[in-house]
Biopython code that builds the backbone (N, CA, C, O; Angstrom):
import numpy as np
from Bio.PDB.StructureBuilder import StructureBuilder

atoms = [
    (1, "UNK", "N", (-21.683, 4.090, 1.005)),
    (1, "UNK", "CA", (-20.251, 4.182, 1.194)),
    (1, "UNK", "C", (-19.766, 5.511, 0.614)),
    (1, "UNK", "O", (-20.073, 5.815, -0.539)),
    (2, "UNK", "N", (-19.064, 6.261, 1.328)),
    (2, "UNK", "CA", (-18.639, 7.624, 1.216)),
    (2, "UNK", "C", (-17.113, 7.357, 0.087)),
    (2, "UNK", "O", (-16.190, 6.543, 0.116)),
    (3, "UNK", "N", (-17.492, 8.556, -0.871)),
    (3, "UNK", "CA", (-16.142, 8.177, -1.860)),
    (3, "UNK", "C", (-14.883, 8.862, -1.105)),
    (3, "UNK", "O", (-14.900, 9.832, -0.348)),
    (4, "UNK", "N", (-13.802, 8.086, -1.524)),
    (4, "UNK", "CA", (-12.206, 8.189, -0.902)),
    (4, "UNK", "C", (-11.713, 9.526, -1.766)),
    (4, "UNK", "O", (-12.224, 9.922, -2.814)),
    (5, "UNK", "N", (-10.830, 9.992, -1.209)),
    (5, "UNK", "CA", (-10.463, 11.387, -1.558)),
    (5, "UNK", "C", (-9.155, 11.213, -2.114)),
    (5, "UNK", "O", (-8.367, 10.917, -1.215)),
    (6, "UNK", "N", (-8.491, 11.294, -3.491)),
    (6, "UNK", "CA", (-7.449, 10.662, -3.633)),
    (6, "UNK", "C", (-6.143, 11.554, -3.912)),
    (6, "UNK", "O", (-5.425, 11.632, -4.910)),
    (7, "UNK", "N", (-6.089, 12.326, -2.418)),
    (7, "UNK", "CA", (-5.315, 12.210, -1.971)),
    (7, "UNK", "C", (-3.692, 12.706, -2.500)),
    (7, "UNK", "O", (-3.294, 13.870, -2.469)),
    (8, "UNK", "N", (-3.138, 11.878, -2.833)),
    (8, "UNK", "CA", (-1.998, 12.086, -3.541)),
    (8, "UNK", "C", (-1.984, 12.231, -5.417)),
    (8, "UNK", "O", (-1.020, 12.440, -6.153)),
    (9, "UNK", "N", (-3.285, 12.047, -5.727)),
    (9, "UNK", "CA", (-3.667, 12.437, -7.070)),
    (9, "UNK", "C", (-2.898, 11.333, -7.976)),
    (9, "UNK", "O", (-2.193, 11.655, -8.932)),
    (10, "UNK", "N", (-3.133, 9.875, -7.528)),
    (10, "UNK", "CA", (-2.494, 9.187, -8.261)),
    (10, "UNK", "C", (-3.154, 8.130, -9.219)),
    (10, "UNK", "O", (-2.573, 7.368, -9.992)),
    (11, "UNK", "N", (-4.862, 8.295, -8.927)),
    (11, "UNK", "CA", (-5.189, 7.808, -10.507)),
    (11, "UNK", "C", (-5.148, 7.972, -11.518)),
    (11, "UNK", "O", (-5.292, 9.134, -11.896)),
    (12, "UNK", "N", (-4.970, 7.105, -12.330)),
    (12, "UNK", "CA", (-4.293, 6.955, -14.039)),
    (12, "UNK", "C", (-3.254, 6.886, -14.129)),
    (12, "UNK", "O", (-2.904, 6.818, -15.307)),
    (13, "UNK", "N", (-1.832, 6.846, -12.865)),
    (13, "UNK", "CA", (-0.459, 6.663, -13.209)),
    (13, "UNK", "C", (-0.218, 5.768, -13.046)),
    (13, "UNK", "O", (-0.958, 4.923, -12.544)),
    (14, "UNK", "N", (1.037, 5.589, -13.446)),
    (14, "UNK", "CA", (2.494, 4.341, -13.024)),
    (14, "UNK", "C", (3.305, 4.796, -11.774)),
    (14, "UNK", "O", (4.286, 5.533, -11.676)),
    (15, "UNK", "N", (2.730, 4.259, -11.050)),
    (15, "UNK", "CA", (3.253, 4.087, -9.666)),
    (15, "UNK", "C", (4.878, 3.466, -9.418)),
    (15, "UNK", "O", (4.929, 2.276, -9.730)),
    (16, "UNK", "N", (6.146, 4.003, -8.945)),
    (16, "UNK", "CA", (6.279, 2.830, -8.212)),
    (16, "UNK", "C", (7.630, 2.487, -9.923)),
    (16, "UNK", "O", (8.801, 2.106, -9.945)),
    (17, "UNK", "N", (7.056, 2.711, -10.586)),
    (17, "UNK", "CA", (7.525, 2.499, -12.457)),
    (17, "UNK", "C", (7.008, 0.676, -12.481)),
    (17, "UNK", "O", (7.588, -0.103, -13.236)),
    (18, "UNK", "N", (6.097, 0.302, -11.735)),
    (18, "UNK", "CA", (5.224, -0.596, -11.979)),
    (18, "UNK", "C", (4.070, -1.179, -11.495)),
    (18, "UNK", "O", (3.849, -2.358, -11.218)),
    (19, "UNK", "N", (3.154, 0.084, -11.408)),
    (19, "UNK", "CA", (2.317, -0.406, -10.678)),
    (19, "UNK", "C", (1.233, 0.903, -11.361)),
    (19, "UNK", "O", (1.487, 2.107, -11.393)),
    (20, "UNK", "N", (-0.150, 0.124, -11.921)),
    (20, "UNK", "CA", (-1.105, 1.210, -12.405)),
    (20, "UNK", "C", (-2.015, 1.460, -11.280)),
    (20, "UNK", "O", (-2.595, 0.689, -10.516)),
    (21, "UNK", "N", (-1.984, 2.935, -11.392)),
    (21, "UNK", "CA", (-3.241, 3.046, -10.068)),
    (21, "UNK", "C", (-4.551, 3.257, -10.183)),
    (21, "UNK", "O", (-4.866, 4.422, -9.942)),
    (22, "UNK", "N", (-5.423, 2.546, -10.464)),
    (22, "UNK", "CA", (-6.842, 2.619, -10.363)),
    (22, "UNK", "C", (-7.773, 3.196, -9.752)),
    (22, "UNK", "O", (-8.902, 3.130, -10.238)),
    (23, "UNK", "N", (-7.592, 3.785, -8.745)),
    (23, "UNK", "CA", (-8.672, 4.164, -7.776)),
    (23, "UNK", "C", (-8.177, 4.586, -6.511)),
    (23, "UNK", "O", (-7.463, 3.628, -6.215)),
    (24, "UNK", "N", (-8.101, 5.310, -5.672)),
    (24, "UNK", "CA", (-8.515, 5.409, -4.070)),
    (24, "UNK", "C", (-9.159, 4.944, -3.441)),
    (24, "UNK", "O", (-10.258, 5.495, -3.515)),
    (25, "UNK", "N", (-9.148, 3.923, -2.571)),
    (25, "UNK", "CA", (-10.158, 3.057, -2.077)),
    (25, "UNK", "C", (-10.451, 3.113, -0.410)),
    (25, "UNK", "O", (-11.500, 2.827, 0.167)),
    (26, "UNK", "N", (-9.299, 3.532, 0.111)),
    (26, "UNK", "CA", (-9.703, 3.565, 1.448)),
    (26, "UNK", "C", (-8.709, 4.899, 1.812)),
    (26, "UNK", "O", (-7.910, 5.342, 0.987)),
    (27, "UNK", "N", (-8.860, 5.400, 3.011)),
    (27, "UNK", "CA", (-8.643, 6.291, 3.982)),
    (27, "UNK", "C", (-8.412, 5.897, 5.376)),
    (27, "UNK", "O", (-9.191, 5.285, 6.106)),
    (28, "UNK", "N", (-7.047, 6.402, 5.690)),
    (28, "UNK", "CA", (-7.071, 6.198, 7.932)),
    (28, "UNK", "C", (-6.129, 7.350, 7.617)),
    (28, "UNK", "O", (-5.895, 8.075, 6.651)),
    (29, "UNK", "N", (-5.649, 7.180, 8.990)),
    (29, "UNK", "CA", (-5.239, 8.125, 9.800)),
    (29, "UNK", "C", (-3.274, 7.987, 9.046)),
    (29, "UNK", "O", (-2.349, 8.798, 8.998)),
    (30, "UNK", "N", (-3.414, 6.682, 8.641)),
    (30, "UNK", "CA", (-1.796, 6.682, 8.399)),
    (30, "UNK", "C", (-1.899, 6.868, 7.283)),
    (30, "UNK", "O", (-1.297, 7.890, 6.954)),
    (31, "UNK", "N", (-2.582, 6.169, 6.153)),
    (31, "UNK", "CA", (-1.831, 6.441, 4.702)),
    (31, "UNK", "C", (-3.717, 6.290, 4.075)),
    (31, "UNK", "O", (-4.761, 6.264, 4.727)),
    (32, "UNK", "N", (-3.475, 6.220, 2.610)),
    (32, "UNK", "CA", (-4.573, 5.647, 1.599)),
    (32, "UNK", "C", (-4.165, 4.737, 0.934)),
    (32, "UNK", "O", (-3.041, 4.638, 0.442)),
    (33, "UNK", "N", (-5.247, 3.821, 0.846)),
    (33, "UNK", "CA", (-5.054, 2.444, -0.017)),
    (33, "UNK", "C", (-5.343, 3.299, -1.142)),
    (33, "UNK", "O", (-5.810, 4.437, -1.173)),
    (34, "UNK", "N", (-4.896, 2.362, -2.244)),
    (34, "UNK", "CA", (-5.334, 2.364, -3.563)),
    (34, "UNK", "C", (-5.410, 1.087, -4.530)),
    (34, "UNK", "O", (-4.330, 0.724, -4.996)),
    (35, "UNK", "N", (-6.503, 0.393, -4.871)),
    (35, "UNK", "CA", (-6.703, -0.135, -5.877)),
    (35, "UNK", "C", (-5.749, -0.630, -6.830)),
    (35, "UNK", "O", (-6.443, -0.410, -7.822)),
    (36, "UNK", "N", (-4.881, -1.040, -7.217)),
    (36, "UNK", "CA", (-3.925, -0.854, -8.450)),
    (36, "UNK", "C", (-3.769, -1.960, -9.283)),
    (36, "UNK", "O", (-4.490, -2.882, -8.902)),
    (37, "UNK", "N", (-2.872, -2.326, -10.625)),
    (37, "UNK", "CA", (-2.584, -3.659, -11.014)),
    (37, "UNK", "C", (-1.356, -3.664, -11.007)),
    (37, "UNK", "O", (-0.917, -2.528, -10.822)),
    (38, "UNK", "N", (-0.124, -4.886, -11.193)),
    (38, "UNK", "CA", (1.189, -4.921, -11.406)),
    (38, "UNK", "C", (1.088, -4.838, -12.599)),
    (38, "UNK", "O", (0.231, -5.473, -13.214)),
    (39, "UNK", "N", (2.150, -3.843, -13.311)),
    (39, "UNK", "CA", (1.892, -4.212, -14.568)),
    (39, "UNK", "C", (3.266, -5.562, -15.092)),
    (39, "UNK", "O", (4.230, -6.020, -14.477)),
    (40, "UNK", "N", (2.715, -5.817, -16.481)),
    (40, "UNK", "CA", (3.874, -6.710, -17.089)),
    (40, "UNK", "C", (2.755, -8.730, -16.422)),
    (40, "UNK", "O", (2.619, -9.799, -17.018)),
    (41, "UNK", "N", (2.250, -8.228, -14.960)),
    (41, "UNK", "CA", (1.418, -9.599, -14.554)),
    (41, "UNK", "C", (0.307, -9.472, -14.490)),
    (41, "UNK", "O", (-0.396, -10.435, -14.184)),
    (42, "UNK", "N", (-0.274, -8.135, -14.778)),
    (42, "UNK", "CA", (-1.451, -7.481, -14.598)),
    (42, "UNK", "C", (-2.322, -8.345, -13.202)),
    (42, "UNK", "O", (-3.477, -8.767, -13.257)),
    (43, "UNK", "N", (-1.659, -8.412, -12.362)),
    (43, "UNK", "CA", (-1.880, -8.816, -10.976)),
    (43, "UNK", "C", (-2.638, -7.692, -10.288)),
    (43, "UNK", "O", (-2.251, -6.599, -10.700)),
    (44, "UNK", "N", (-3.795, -7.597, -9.178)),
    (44, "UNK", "CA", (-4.742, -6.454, -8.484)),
    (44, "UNK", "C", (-3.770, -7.078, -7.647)),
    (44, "UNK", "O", (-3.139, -8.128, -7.524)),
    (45, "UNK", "N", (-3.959, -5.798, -7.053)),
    (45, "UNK", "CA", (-3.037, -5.228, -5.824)),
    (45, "UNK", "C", (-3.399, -3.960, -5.307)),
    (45, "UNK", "O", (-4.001, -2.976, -5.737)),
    (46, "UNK", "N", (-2.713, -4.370, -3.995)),
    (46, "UNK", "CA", (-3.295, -2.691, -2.991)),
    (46, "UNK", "C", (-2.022, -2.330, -2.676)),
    (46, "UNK", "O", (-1.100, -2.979, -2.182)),
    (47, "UNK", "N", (-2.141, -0.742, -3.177)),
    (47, "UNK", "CA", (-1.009, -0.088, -3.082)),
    (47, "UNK", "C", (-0.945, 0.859, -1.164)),
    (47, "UNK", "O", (-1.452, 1.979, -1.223)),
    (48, "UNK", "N", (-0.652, 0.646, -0.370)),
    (48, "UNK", "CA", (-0.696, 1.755, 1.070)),
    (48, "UNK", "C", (-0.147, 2.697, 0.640)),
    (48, "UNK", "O", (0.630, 2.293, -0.226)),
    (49, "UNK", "N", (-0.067, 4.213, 0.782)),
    (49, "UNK", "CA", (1.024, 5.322, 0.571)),
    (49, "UNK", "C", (0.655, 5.842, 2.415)),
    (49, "UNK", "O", (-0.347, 5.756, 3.125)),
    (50, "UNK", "N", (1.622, 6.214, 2.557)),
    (50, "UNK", "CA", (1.807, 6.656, 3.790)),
    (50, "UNK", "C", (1.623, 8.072, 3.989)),
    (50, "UNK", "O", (2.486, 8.726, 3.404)),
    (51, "UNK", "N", (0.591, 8.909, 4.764)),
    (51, "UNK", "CA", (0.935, 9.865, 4.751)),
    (51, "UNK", "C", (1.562, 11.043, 5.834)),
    (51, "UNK", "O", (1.295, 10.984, 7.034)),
    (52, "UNK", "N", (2.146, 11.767, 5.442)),
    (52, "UNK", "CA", (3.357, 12.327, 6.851)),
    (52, "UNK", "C", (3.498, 13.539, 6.306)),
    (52, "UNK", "O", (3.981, 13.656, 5.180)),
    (53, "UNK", "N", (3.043, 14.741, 7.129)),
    (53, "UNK", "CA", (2.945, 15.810, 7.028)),
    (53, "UNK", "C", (4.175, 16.299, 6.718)),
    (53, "UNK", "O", (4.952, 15.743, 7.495)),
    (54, "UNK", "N", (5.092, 17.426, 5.631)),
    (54, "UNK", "CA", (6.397, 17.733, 5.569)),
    (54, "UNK", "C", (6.499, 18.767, 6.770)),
    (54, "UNK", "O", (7.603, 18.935, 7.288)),
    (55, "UNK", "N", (5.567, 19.357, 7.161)),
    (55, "UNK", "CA", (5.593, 20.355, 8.479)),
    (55, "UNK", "C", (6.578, 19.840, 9.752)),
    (55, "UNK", "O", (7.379, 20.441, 10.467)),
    (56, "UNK", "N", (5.996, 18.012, 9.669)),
    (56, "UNK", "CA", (6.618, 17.593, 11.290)),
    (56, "UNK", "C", (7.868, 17.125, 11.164)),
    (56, "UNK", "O", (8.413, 16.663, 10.161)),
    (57, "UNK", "N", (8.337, 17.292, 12.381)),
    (57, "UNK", "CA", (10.119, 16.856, 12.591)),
    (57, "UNK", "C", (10.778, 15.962, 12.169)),
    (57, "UNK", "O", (10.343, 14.843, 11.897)),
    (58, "UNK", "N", (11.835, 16.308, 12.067)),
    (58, "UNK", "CA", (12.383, 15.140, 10.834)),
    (58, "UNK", "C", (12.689, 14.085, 11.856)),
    (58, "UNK", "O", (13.343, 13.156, 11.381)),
    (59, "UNK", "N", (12.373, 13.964, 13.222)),
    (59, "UNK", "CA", (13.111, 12.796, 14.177)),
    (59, "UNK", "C", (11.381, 12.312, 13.977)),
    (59, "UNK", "O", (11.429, 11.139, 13.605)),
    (60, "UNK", "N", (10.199, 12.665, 14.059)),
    (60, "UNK", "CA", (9.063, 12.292, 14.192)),
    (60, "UNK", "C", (8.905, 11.478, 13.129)),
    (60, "UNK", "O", (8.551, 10.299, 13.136)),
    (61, "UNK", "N", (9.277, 12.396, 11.912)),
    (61, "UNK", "CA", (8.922, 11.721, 10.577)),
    (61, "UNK", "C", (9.790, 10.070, 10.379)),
    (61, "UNK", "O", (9.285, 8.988, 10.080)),
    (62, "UNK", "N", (11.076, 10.368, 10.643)),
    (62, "UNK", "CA", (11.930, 8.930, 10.695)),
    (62, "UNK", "C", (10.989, 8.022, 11.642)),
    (62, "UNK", "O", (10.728, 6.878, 11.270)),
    (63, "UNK", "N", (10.557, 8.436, 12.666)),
    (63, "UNK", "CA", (9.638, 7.695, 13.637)),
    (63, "UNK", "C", (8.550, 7.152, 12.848)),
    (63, "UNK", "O", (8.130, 6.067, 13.250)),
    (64, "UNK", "N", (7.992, 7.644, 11.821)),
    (64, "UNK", "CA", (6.562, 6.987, 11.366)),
    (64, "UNK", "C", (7.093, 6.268, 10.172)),
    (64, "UNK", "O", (6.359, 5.334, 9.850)),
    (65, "UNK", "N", (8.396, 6.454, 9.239)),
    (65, "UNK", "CA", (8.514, 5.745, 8.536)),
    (65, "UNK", "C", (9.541, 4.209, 8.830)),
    (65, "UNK", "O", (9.613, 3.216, 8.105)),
    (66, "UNK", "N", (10.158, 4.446, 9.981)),
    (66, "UNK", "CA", (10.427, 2.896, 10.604)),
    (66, "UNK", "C", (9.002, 2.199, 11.348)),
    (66, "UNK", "O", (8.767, 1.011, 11.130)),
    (67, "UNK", "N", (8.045, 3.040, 12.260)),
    (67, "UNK", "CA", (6.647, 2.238, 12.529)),
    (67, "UNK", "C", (5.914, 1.764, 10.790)),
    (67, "UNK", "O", (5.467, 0.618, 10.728)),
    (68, "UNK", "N", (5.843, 2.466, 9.748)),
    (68, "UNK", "CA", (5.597, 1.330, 8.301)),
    (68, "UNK", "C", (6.295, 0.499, 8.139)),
    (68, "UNK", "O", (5.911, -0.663, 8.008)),
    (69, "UNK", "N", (7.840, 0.960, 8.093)),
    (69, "UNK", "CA", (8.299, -0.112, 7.477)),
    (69, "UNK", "C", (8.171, -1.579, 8.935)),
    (69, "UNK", "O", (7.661, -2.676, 8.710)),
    (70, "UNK", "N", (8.453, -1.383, 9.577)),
    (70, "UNK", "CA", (7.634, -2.521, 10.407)),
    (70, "UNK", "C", (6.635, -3.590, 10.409)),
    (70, "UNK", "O", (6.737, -4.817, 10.422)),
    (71, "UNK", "N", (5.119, -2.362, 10.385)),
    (71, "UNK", "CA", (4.022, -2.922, 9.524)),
    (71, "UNK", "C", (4.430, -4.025, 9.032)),
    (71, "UNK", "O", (4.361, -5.210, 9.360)),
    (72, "UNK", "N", (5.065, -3.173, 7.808)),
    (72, "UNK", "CA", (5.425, -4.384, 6.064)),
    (72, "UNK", "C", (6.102, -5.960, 6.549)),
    (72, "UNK", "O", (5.862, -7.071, 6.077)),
    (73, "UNK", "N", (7.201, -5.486, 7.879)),
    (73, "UNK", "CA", (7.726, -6.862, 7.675)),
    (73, "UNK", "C", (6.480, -7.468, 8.877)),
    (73, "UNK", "O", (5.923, -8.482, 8.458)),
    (74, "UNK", "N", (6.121, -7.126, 9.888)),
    (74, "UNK", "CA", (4.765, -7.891, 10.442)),
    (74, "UNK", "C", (4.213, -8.671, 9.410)),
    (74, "UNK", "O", (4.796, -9.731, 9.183)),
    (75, "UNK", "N", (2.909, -8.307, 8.515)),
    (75, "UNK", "CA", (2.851, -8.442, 7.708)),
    (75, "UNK", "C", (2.943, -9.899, 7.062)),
    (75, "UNK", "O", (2.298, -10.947, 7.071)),
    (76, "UNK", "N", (4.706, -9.105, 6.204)),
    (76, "UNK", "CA", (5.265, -10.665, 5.454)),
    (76, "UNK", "C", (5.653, -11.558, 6.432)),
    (76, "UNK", "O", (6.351, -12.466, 5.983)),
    (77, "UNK", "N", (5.484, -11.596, 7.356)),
    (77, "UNK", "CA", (5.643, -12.781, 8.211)),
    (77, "UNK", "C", (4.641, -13.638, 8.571)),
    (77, "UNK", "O", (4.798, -14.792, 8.971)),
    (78, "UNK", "N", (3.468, -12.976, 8.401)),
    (78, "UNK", "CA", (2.342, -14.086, 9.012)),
    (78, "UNK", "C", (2.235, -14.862, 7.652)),
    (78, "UNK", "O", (2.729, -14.483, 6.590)),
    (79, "UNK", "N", (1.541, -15.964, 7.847)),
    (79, "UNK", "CA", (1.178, -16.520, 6.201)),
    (79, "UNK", "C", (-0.123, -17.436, 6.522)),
    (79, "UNK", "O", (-0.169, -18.535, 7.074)),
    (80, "UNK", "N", (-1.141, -16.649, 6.013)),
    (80, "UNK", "CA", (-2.314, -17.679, 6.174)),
    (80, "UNK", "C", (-3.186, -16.785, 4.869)),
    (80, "UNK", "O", (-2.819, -15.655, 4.547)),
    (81, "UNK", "N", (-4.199, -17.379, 4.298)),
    (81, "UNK", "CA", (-4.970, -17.425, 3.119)),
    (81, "UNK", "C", (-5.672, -15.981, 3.328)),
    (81, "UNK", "O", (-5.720, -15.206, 2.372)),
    (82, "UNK", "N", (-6.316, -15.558, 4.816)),
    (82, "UNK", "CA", (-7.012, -14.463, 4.460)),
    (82, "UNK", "C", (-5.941, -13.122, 4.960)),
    (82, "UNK", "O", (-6.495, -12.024, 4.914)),
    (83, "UNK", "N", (-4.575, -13.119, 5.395)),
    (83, "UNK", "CA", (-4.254, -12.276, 5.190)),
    (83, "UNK", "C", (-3.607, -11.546, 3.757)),
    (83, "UNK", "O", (-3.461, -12.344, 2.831)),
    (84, "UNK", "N", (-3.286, -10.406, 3.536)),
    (84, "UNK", "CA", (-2.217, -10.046, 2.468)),
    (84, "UNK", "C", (-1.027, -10.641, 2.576)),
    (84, "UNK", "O", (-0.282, -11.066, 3.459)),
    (85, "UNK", "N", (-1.069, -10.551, 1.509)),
    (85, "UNK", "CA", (1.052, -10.806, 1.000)),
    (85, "UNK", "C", (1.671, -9.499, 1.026)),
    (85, "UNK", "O", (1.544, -8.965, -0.075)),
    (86, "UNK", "N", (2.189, -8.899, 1.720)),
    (86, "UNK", "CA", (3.492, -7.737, 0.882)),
    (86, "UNK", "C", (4.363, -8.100, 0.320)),
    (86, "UNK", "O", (5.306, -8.815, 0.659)),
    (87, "UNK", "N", (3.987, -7.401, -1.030)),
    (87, "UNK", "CA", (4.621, -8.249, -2.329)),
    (87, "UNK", "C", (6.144, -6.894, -2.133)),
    (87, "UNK", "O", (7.281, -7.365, -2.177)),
    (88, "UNK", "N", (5.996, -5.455, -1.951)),
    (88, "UNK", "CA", (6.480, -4.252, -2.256)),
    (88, "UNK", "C", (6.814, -4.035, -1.111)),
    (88, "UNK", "O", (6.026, -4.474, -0.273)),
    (89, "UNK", "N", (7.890, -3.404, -0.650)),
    (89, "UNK", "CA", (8.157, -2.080, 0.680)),
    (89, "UNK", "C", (9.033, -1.393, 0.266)),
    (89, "UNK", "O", (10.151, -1.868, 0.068)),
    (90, "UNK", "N", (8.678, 0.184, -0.018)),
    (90, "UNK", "CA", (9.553, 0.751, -0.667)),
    (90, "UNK", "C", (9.262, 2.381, 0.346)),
    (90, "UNK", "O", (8.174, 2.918, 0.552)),
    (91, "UNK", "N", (10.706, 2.866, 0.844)),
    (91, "UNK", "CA", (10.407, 4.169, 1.116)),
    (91, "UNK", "C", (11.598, 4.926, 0.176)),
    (91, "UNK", "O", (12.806, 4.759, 0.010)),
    (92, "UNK", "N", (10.351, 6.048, -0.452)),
    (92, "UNK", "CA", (11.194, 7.294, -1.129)),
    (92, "UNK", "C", (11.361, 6.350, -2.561)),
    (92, "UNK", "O", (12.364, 5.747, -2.942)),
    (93, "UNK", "N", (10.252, 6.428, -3.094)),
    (93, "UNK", "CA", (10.378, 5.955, -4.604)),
    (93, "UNK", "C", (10.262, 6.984, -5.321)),
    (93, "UNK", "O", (10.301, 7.927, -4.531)),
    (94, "UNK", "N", (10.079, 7.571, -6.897)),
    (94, "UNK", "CA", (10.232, 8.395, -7.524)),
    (94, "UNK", "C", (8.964, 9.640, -7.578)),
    (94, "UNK", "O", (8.723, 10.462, -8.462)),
    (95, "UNK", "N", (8.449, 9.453, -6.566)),
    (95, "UNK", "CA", (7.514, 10.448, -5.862)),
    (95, "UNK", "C", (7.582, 10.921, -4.555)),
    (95, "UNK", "O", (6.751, 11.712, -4.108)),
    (96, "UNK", "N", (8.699, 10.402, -3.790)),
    (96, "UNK", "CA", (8.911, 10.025, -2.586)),
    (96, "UNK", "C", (8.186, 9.944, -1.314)),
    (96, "UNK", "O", (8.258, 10.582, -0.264)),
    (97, "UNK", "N", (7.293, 8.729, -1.823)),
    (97, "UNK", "CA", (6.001, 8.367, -1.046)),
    (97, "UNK", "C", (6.991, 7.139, -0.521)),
    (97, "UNK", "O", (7.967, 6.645, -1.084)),
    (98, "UNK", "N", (6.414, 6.838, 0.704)),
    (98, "UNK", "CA", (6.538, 5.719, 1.321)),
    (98, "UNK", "C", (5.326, 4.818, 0.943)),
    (98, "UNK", "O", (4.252, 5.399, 0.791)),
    (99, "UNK", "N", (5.380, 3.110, 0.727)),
    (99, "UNK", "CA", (4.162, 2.155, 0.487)),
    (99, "UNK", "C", (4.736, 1.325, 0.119)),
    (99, "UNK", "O", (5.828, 1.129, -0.416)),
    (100, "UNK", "N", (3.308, 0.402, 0.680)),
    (100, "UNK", "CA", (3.890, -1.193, 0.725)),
    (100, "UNK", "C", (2.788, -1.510, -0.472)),
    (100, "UNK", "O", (1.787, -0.842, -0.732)),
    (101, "UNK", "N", (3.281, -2.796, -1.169)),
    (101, "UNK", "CA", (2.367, -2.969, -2.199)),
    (101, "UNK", "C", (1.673, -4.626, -1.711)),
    (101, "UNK", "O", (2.438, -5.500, -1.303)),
    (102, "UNK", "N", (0.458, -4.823, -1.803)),
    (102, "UNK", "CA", (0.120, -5.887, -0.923)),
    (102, "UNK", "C", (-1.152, -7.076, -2.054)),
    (102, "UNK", "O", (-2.117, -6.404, -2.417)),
    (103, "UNK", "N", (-1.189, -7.934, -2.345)),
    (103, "UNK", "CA", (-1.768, -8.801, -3.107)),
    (103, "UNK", "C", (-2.425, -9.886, -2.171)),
    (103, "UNK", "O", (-1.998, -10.313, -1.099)),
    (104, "UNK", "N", (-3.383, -10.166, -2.739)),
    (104, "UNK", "CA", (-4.298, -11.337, -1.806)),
    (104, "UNK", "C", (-3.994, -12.384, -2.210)),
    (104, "UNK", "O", (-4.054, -12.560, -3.427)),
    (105, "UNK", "N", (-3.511, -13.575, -1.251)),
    (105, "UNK", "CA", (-2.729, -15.137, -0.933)),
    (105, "UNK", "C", (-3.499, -15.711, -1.892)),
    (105, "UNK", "O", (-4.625, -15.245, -2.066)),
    (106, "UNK", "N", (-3.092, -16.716, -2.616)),
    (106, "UNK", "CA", (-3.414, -18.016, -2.987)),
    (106, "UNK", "C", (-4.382, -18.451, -1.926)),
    (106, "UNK", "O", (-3.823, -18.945, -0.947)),
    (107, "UNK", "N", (-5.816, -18.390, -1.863)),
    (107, "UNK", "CA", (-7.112, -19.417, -1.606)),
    (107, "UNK", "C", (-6.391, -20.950, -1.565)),
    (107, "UNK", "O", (-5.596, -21.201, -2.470)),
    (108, "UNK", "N", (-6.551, -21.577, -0.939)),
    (108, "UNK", "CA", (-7.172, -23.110, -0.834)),
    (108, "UNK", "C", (-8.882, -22.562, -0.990)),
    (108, "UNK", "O", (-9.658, -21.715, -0.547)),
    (109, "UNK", "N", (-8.795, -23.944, -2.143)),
    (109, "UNK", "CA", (-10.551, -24.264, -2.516)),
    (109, "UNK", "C", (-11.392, -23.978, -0.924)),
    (109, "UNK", "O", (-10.951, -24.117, 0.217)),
    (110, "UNK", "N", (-12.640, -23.571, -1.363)),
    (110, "UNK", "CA", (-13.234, -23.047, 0.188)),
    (110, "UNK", "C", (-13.228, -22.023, 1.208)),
    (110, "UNK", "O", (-14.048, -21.709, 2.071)),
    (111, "UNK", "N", (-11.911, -21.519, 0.832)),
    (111, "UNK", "CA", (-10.929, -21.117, 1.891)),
    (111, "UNK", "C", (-12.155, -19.497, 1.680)),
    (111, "UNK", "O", (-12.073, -19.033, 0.542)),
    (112, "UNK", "N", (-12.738, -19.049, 2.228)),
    (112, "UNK", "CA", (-13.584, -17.969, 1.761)),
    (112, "UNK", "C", (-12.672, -16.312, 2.748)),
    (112, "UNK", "O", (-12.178, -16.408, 3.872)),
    (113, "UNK", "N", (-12.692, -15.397, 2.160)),
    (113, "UNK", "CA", (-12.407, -14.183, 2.931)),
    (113, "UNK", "C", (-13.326, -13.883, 4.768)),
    (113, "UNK", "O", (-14.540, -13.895, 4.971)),
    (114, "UNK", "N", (-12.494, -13.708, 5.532)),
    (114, "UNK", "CA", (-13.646, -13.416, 6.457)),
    (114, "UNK", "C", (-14.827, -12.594, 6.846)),
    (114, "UNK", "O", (-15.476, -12.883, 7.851)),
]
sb = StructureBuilder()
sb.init_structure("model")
sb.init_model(0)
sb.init_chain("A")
sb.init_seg("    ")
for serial, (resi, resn, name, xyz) in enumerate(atoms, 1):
    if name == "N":
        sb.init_residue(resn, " ", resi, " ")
    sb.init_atom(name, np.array(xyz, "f"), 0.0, 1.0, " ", f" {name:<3s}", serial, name[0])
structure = sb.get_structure()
């Protein structure tokens, strides 16, 4: 497994003003996951940051940050054990990253990841 490139340089901070970031964990085309905990519940959680070139148009850019925020509510709407929860949807926080913050459901006994 090829290491994640991180990107927005956000391991070892406070994300968010609650959220520690642990790691870079994945890479696409839209944003990078990251690893993180809540703090105060010390809950794991995956942080998305979105990424959007400042080069492209500001009608393009509004375009990719209503297709996330979308995502997020998709998303919180389904409810079954092996998807995420979006716990977070925040655009333009004190880094002014766009990201959804996402935690894995309450298991029923058995209930295994796919």
């Amino acid at each position: 497994m090829a290491a994640v490139t991180d990107l927005f340089a956000l391991t070892g901070t406070l994300f968010a003003d609650r959220f520690v970031i642990e790691a870079a964990i994945a890479e696409g085309g839209f944003g990078v996951v990251y690893r993180a905990r809540q703090q105060g519940l010390g809950r794991a959680v995956a942080i998305k940051v979105l990424k959007i070139s400042d080069e492209l148009p500001q009608r393009t850019r509004m375009a990719l940050f209503d297709s996330f925020r979308r995502e997020a509510r998709i998303i919180a709407e389904l409810g079954h054990p092996a998807i995420v929860q979006v716990i977070s949807n925040d655009i333009g926080d004190d880094r002014g990253a766009a990201h959804h913050a996402r935690s894995p459901r309450n298991r029923p006994r058995g209930v295994t990841r796919p």
